[in-house]
C-alpha positions in Angstrom: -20.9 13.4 0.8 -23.5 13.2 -2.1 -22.5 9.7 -3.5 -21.3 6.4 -2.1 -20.4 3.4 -3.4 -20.8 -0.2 -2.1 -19.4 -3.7 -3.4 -16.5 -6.1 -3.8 -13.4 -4.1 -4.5 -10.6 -5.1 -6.4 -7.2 -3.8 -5.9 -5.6 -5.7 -8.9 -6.4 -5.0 -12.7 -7.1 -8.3 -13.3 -10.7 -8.3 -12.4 -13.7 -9.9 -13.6 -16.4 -7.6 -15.3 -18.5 -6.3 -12.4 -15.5 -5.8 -10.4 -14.4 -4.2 -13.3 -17.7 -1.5 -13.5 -17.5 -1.1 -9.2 -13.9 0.3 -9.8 -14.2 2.1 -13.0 -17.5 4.4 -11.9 -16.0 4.8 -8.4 -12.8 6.0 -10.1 -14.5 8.6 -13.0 -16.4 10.0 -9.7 -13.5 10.2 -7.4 -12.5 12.7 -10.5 -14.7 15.2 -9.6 -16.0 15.1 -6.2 -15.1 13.1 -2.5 -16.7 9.9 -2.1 -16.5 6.5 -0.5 -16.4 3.1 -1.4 -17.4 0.3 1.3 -16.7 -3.4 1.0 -17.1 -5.9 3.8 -14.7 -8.3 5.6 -16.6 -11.5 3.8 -14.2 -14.3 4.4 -15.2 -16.2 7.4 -12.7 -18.3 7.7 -10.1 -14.9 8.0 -12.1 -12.5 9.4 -13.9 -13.1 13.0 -17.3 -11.4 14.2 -16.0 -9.1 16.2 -14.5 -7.5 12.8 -17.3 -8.4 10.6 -19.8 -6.3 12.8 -17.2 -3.6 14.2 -13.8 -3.9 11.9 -12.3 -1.2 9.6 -9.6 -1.2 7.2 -8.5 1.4 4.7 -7.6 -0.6 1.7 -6.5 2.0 -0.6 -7.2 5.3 -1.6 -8.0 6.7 -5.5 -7.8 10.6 -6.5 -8.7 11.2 -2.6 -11.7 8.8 -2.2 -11.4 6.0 0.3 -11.9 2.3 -0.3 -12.8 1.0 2.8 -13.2 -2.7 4.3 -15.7 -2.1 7.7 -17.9 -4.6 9.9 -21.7 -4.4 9.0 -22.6 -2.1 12.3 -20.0 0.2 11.4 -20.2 0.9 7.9 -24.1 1.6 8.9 -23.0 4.0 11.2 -20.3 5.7 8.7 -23.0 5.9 6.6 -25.4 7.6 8.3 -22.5 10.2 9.4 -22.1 10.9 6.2 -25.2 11.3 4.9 -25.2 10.5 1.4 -28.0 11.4 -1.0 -27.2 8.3 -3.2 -25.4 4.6 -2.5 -24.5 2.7 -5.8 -24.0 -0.7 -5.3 -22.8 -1.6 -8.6 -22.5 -5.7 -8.5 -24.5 -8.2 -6.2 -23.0 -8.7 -2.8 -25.5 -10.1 0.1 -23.7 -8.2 2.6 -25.3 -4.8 0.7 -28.5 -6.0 2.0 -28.0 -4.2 5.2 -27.4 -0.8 3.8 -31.4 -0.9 3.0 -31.8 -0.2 7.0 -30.2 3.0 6.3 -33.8 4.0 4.5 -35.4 4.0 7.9 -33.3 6.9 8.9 -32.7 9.4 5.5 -34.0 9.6 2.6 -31.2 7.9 0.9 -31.9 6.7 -2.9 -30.3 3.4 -3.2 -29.4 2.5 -6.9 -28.3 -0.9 -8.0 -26.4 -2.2 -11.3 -28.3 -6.1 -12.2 -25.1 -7.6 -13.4 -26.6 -10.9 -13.3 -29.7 -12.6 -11.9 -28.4 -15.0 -8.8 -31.9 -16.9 -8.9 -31.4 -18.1 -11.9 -27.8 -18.7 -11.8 -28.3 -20.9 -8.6 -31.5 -22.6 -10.5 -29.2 -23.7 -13.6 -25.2 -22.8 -13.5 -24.2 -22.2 -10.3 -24.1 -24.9 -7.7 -24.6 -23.9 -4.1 -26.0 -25.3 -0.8 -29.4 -24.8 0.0 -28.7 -23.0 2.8 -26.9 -20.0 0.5 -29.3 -20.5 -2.5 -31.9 -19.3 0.2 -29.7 -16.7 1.2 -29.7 -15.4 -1.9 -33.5 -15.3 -2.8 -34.1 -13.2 0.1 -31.6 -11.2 -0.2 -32.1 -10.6 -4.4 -35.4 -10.0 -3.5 -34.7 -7.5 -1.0 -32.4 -5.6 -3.5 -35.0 -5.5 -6.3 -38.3 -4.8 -5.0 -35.8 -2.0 -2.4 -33.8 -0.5 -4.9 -35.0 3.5 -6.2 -33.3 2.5 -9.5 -32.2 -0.8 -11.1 -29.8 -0.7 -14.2 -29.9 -3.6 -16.4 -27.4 -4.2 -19.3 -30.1 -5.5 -22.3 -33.1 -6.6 -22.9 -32.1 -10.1 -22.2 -31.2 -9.3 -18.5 -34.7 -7.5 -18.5 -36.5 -10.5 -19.6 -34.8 -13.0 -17.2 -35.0 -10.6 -14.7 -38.9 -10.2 -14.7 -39.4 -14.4 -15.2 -38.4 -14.1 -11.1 -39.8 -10.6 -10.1 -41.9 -8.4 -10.9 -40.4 -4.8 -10.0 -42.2 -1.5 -10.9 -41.0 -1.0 -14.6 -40.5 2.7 -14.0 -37.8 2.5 -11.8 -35.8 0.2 -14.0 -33.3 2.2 -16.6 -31.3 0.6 -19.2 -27.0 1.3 -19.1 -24.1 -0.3 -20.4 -20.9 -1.1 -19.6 -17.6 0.5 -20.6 -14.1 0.2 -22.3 -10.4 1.3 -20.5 -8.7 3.9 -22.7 -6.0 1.4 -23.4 -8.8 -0.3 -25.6 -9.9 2.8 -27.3 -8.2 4.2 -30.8 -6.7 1.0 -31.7 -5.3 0.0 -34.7 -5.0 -3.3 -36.7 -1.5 -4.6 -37.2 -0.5 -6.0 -40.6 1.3 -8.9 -39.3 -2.0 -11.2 -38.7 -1.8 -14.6 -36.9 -4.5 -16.2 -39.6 -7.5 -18.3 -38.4 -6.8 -17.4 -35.1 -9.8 -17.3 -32.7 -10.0 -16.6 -29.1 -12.4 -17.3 -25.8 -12.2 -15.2 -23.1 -13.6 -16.8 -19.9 -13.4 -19.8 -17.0 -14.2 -22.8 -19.3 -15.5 -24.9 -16.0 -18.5 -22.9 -16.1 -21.3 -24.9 -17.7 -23.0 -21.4 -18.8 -19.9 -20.3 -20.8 -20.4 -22.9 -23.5 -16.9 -23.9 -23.4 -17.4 -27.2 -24.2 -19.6 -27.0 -27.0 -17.2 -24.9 -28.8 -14.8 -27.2 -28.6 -16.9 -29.9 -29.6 -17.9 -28.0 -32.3 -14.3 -26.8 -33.4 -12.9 -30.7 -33.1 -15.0 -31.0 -36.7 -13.8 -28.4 -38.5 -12.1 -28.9 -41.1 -9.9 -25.6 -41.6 -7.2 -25.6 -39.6 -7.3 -23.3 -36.8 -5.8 -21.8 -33.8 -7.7 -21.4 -30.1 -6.3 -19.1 -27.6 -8.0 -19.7 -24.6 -7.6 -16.6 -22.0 -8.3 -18.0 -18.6 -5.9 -19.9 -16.4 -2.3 -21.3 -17.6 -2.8 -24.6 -15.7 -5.9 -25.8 -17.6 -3.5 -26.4 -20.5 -2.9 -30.4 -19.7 -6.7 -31.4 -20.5 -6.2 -31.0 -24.0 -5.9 -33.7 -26.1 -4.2 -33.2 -30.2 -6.6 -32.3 -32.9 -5.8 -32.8 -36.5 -6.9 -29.5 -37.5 -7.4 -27.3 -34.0 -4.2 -26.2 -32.2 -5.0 -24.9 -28.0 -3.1 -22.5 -26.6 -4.7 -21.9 -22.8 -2.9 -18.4 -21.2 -3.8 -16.6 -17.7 -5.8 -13.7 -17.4 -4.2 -10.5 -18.0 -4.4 -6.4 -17.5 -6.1 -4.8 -19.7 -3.0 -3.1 -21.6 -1.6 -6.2 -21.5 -4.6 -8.0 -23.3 -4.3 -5.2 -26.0 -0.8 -6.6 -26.9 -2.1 -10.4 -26.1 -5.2 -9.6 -28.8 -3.5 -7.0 -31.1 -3.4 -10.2 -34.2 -5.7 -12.2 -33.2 -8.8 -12.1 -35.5 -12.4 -13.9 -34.0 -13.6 -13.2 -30.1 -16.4 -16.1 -30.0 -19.0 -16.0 -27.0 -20.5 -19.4 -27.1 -22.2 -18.6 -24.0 -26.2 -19.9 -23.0 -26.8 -16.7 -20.4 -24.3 -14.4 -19.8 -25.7 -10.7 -19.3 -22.9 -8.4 -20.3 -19.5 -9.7 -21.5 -16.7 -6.9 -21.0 -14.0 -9.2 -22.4 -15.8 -9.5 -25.5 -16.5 -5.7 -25.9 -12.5 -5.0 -25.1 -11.5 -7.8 -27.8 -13.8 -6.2 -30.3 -12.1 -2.7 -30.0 -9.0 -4.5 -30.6 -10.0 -5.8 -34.3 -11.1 -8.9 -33.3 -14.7 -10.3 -35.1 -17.0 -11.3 -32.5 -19.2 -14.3 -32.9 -22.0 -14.5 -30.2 -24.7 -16.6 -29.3 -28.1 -14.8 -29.1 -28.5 -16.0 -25.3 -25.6 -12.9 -24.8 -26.6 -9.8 -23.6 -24.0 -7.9 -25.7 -25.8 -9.5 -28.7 -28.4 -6.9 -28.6 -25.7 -4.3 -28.4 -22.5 -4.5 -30.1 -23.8 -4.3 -33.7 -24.6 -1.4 -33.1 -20.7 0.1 -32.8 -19.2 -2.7 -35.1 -19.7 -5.6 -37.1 -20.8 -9.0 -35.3 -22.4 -12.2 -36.3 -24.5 -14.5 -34.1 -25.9 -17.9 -33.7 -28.0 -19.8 -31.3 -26.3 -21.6 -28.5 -26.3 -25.2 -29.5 -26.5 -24.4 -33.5 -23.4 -26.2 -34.6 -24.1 -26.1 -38.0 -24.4 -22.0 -38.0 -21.6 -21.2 -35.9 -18.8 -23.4 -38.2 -20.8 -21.8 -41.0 -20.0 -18.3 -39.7 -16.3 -19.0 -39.1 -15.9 -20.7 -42.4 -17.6 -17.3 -44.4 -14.9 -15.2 -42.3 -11.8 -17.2 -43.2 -12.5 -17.4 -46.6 -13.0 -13.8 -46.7 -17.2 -13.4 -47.0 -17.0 -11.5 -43.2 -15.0 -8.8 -42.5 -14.5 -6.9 -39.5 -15.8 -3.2 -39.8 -16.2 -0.5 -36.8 -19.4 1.5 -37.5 -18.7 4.5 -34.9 -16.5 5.9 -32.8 -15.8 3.9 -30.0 -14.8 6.2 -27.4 -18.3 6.8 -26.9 -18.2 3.8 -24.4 -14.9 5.4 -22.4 -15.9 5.0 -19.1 -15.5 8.6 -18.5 -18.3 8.8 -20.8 -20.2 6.2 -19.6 -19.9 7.5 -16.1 -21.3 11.0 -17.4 -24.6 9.3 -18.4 -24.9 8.0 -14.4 -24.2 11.3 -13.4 -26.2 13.5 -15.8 -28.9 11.3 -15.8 -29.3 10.3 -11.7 -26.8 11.7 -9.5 -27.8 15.5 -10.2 
């Protein structure tokens, strides 16, 4: 087996965006040649040591390939059975640690997708114990200074990566992330629900800007419409605004997001870090104007394939200025290239040209 793949695994569509790349890359390999993907039995309070170190599970099967759930001694050892020349691990997982020892028997090229930095998420956004925040350091550290290859997703994620570490440059390649054919060749209906914007994302986390969008939006004075895509529930904090009317709606698969997003007319990233947004990508192939903060990975990026305007996160004057220009007709949405350029059958090709030969 030349390639195998190691991470969190999500059987559902409904995933968030690095689940979302583990399943899409293992899925356009499976395509064209047997592999594996290995996840671990994480939950402690579920899962006891005996299966942590020794369990297996098959958890499902795609195009032939094996997803499987195995105990950390036996996925070593089904590893080195196999013999792999590559493992992708294409989202952080501390349990993907271990697969490192595999280096002290083969010459195995270990190659790892930085969908975030966990250092500095622990330092600023993320709240943990100190117990796990130092689990993570060593682990992180392990992972970068270990890894043959390290794909980042912009020159933001570069930057923050190298305030914490300082890997050799050489072996660090820049990618991107993909869209589902569902999201490709779309096209605008005529019926438009007008000064309609929408936020993809979990808005309890600080680093999603969630609440300085709505701050923001509670002084404008056009009247406007926020869907918020996260989770139905959340719905009961909102209080009535003369001019802004919330709408809050659980997350959804992707072909049902087209439907969701099809006349809907601003995607708004009011992030202050976030490396790679996927949702915002998808909403863009839909039609839908993105507005992003410059502390966005995707910033860098999506002006390339379509039309985009940002902001700095914080800059409340700039960002209603931005949204008033688009409702009054100065901004317009307008794709620049073909799209399917970022199928992830496409995508995938550049892993595989480019590494896995």
């Amino acid at each position: 087996m030349k390639v195998i793949f190691a991470g969190s695994f999500n059987e559902n569509e409904i995933m968030s965006g690095p689940e979302k790349v583990s399943k899409r890359i293992f899925e356009e390999y499976s395509k064209i040649d047997k592999t594996l993907f290995v996840c671990y039995f994480q939950d402690g309070n579920k899962y006891s040591y005996i299966k942590k170190l020794f369990g297996s599970k098959k958890i499902t099967s795609i195009n032939g390939s094996d997803v499987m759930m195995l105990g950390i001694i036996r996925m070593l050892y089904e590893i080195l059975k196999l013999k792999p020349k590559y493992i992708h691990i294409p989202c952080y997982d501390r349990f993907t640690v271990f697969l490192y020892l595999v280096r002290l028997f083969s010459k195995v090229k270990i190659y790892y997708i930085l969908n975030g930095i966990v250092r500095h998420e622990n330092k600023y956004f993320i709240k943990e114990s100190q117990f796990t925040v130092l689990k993570n350091i060593i682990v992180e550290k392990i992972i970068v200074y270990a890894s043959d290859r390290i794909f980042y997703l912009s020159e933001f994620s570069k930057k923050i990566l190298l305030m914490y570490y300082s890997p050799d440059v050489s072996r660090l390649s820049k990618a991107i992330n993909g869209l589902d054919e569902c999201f490709l060749g779309f096209e605008k209906p005529t019926k438009i629900d007008y000064n309609s914007i929408v936020f993809i994302g979990n808005i309890d986390r600080e680093e999603k800007g969630f609440r300085f969008l709505l701050e923001a939006l509670s002084k404008f004075e056009i009247k406007t419409k926020l869907y918020i895509i996260d989770s139905a529930e959340k719905k009961v904090r909102f209080k009535l605004l003369p001019n802004l009317e919330i709408s809050v709606t659980d997350k959804m698969k992707p072909v049902e997001m087209v439907e969701y997003l099809k006349d809907k007319q601003i995607i708004v990233s009011s992030s202050k870090y976030d490396q790679f947004s996927i949702s915002i990508l998808e909403a863009g192939s839909c039609g839908l104007y993105p507005i992003l903060t410059n502390q966005t990975g995707l910033s860098e990026i999506l002006g390339d394939y379509l039309s985009i305007s940002t902001f700095d996160y914080g800059d409340e004057k700039s960002f209603l200025n931005i949204l008033t220009e688009f409702f009054n007709g100065s901004l317009t949405y307008q794709l620049k290239t073909d799209l399917e350029q970022l199928s992830w059958k496409n995508i995938f090709e550049r892993y595989y040209l480019n590494y896995y030969k």
